[in-house]
C-alpha positions as CSV (number, residue, x, y, z in Angstrom):
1,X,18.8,4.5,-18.8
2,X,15.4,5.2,-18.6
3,X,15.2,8.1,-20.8
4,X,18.1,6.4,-23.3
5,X,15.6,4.0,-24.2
6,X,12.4,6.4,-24.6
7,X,14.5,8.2,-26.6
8,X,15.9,5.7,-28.7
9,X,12.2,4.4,-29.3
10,X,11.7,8.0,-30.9
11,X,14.2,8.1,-33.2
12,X,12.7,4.3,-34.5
13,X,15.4,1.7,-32.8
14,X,13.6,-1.8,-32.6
15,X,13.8,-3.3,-29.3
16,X,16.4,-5.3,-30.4
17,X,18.4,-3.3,-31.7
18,X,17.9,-1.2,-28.3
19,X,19.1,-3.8,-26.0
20,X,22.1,-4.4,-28.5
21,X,23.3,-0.6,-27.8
22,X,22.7,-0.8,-24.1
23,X,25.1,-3.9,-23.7
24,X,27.3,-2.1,-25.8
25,X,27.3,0.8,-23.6
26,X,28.1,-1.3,-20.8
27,X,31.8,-2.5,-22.5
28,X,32.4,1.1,-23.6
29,X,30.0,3.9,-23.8
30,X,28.5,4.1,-26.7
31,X,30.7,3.0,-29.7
32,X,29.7,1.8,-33.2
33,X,27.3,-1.7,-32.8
34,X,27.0,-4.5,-36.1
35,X,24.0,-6.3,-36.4
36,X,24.3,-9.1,-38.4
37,X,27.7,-7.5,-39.9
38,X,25.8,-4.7,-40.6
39,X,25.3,-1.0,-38.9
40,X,21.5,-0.9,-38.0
41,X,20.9,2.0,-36.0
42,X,18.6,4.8,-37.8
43,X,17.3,8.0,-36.6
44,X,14.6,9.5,-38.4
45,X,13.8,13.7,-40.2
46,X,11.6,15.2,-42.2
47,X,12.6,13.1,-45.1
48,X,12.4,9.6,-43.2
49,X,14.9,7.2,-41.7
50,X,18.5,7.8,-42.0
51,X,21.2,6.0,-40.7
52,X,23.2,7.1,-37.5
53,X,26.7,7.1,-37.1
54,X,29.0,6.8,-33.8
55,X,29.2,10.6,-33.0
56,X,24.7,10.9,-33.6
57,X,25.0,7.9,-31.4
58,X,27.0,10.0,-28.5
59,X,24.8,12.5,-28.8
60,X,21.7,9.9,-27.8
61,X,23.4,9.2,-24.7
62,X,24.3,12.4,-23.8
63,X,20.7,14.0,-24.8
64,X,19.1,11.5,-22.9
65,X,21.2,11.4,-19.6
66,X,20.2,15.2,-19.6
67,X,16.5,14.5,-19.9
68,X,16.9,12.0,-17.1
69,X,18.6,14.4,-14.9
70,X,16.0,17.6,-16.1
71,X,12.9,15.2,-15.5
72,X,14.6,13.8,-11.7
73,X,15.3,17.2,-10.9
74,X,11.7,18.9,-11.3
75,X,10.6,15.7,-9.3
76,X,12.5,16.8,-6.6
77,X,12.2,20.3,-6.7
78,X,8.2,20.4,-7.1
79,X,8.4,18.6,-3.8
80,X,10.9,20.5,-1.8
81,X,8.5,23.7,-2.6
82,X,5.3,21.8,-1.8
83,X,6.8,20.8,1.8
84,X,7.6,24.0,2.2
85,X,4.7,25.7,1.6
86,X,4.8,27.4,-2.0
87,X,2.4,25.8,-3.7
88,X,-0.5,28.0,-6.0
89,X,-2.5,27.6,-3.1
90,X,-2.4,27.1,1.1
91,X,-2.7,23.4,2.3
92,X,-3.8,21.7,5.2
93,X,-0.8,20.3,7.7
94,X,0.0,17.0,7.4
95,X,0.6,14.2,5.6
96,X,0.2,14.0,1.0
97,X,0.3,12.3,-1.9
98,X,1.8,13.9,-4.9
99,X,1.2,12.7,-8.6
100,X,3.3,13.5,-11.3
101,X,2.6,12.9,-14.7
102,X,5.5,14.0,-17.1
103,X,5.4,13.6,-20.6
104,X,9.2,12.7,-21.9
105,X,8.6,16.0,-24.8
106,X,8.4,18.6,-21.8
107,X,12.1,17.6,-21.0
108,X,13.2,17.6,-25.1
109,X,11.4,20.6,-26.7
110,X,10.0,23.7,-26.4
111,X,6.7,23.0,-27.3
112,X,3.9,24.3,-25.4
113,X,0.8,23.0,-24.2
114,X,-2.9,24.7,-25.3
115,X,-4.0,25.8,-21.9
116,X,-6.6,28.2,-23.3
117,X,-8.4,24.9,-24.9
118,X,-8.4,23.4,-21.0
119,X,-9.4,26.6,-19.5
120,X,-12.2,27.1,-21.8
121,X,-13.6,23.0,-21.0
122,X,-12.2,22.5,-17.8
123,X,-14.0,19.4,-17.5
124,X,-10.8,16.7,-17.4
125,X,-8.7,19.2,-15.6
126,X,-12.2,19.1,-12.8
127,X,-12.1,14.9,-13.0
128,X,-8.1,15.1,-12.5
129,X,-8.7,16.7,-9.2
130,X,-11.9,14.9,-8.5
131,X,-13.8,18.4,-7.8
132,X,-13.0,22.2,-7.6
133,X,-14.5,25.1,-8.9
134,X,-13.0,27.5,-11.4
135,X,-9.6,27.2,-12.9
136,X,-6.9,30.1,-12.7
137,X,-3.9,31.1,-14.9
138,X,-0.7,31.7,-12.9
139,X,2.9,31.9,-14.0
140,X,3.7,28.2,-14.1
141,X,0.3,27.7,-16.1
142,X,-3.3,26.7,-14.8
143,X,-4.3,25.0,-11.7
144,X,-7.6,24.3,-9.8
145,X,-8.4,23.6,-6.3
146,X,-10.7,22.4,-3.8
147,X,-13.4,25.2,-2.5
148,X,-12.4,25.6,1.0
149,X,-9.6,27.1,2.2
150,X,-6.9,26.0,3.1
151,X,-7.6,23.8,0.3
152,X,-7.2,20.0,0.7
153,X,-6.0,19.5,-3.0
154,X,-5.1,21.2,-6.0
155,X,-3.9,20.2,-9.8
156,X,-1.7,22.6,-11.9
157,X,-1.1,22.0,-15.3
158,X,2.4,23.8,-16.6
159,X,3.1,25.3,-19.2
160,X,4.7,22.1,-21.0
161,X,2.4,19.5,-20.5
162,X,3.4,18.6,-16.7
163,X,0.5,17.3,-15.1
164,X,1.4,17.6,-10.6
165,X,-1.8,16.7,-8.4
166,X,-1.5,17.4,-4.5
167,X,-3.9,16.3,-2.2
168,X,-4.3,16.1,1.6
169,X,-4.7,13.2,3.6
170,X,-7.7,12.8,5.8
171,X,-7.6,13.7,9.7
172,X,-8.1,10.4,10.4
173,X,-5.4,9.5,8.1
174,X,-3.4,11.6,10.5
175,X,-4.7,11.3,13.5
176,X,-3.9,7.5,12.6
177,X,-0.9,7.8,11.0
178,X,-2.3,5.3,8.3
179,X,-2.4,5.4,4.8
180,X,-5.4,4.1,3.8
181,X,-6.5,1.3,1.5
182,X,-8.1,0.8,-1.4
183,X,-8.5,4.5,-1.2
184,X,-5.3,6.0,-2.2
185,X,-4.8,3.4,-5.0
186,X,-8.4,4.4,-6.7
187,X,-6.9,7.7,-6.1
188,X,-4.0,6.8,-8.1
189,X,-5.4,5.0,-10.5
190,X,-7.9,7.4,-11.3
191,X,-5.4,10.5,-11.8
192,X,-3.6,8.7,-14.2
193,X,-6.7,7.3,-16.0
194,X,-8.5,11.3,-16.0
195,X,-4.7,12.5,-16.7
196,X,-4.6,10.5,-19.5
197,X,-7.4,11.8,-21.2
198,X,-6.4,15.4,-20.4
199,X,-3.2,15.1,-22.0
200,X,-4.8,14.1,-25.3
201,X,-7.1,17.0,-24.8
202,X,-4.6,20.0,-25.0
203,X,-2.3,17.7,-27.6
204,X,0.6,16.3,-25.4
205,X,1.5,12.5,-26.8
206,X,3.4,10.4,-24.6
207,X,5.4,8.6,-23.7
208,X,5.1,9.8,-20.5
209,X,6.4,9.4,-16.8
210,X,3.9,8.8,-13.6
211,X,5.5,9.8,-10.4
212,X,3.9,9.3,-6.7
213,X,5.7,10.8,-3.7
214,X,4.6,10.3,-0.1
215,X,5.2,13.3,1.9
216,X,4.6,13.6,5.8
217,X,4.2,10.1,6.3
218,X,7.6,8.8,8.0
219,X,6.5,6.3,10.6
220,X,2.8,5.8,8.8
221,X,1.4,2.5,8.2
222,X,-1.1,1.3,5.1
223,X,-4.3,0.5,6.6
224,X,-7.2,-2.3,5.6
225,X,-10.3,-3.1,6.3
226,X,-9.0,-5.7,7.7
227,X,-5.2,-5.4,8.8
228,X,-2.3,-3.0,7.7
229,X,1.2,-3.1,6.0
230,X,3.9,-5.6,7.6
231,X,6.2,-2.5,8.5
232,X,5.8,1.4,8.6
233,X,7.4,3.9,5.9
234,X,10.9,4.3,6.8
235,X,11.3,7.9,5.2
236,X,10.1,11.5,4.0
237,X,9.9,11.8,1.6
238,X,9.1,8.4,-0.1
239,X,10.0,8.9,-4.0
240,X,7.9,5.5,-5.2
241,X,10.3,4.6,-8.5
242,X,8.4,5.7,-11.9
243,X,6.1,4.3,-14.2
244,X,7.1,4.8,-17.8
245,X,3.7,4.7,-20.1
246,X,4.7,4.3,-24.0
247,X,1.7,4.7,-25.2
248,X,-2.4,6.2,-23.9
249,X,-4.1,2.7,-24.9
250,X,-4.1,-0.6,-22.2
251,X,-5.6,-0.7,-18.8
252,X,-4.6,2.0,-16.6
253,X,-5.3,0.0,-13.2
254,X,-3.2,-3.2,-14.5
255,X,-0.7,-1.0,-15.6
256,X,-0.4,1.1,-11.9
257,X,0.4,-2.4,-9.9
258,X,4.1,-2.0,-10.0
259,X,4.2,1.2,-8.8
260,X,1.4,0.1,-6.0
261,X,3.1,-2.7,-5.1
262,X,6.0,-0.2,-4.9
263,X,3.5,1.7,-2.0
264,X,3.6,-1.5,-0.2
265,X,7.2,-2.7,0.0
266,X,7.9,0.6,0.7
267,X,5.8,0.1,4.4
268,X,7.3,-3.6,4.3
269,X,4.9,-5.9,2.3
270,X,5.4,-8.0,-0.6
271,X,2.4,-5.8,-2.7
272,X,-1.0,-4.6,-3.4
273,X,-3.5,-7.0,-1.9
274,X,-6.1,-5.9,-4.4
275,X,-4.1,-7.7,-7.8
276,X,-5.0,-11.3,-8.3
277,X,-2.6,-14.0,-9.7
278,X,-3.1,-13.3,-13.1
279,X,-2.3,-9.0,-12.6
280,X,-5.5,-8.1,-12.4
281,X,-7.1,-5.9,-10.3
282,X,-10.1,-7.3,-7.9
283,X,-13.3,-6.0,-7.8
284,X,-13.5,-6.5,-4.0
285,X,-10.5,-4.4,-3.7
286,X,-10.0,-4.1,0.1
């Protein structure tokens, strides 16, 4: 459903027009909607909008239910080779976070990204990762790492536009077996914010999807200053549900809380301690 509705954005559907074709989908997937006694529903080409009929319709749905599938299943593939050790680089043991940022074109074009314009300013690939020293090509595209070795974090930018940033948790962290806080949301926050930026750099337009997954952290609580979580996380991996961004403009750290509070339920509480009552985030984050 998720990528139905990106894509039907794309193509120029209003909104309502969108949630007239989803309950229509529900009663019989998908048939011919009216719309005021009138068929509404336009796609658009290199001569503008046209108007879509039934079969052009099937083919939304079945285009997008593949993207949703592609997109899930390099999710969970990129992890099950990061647990098991084939990533660009050698990690310490023990427990990560890994960010995914997945713009929706990587899944419905060939299209390429301009590496050779990152490689030559690495600068936003460097803020991504918060640090590292020189990037390298490889054969899924160009990634940078922390210095030492094994490295405690690395970003690789494919060839598509994918944007996956690994990084270690502390020894304390793990020594602990806490997940602490307000540290991994800045972390969070500021991957998608720098990621952002880097996308618009090498010419990748969203919409996009942000990804977190919690690896090594089954039995881990979230840690504060001042208390932790209400439970532990029940599970590893723990794939937090995505974020879909439409659009590189708003707030980046009011538009992470759903996907933080996410974090939390996941280890038993209600959400982020660091939002106030109107969404926003606190500046005595804790």
């Amino acid at each position: 459903m998720l990528q139905f509705i990106l894509r039907a954005r794309e193509l120029g559907f209003s909104v309502s027009e969108i949630r007239q074709l989803i309950e229509a989908s529900r009663e019989s997937p998908p048939h011919q909607v009216t719309y005021q006694k009138a068929f509404r529903f336009y796609g658009r080409d290199s001569n503008g909008k046209y108007q879509l009929d039934v079969e052009e319709l099937r083919s939304v749905f079945a285009f997008s239910a593949t993207a949703a599938e592609r997109l899930k299943l390099f999710r969970i593939e990129r992890v099950a080779k990061i647990v098991g050790g084939d990533t660009p680089v050698q990690l310490e043991v023990g427990g990560k976070i890994i960010f995914h940022m997945l713009p929706l074109a990587s899944f419905t074009s060939a299209d390429m990204a301009d590496l050779n314009r990152l490689w030559r300013d690495h600068t936003l690939l460097v803020g991504v990762l918060g640090g590292g020293g020189t990037p390298l090509f490889n054969v899924d595209g160009l990634f940078l790492a922390s210095h030492v070795r094994p490295a405690t974090r690395y970003a690789q930018v494919f060839r598509d536009g994918c944007i996956e940033v690994v990084g270690d948790l502390s020894a304390e962290e793990n020594q602990r077996a806490s997940l602490l806080s307000p540290a991994f949301e800045r972390a969070i926050i500021d991957h998608l914010y720098r990621g952002k930026q880097l996308l618009q750099h090498i010419g990748v337009a969203p919409p996009c999807a942000i990804m977190v997954t919690m690896v090594g952290m089954k039995g881990w609580r979230i840690a504060t200053q001042s208390g932790s979580s209400s439970s532990v996380f029940d599970r590893d991996p723990v794939f937090i549900p995505e974020l879909v961004l439409e659009s590189f403009s708003g707030i980046v750290q009011d538009a992470c809380k759903p996907r933080l509070d996410a974090t939390w339920n996941a280890a038993g509480s209600p959400g982020s301690p660091n939002y106030d009552d109107k969404v926003q985030r606190k500046t005595d984050d804790t």
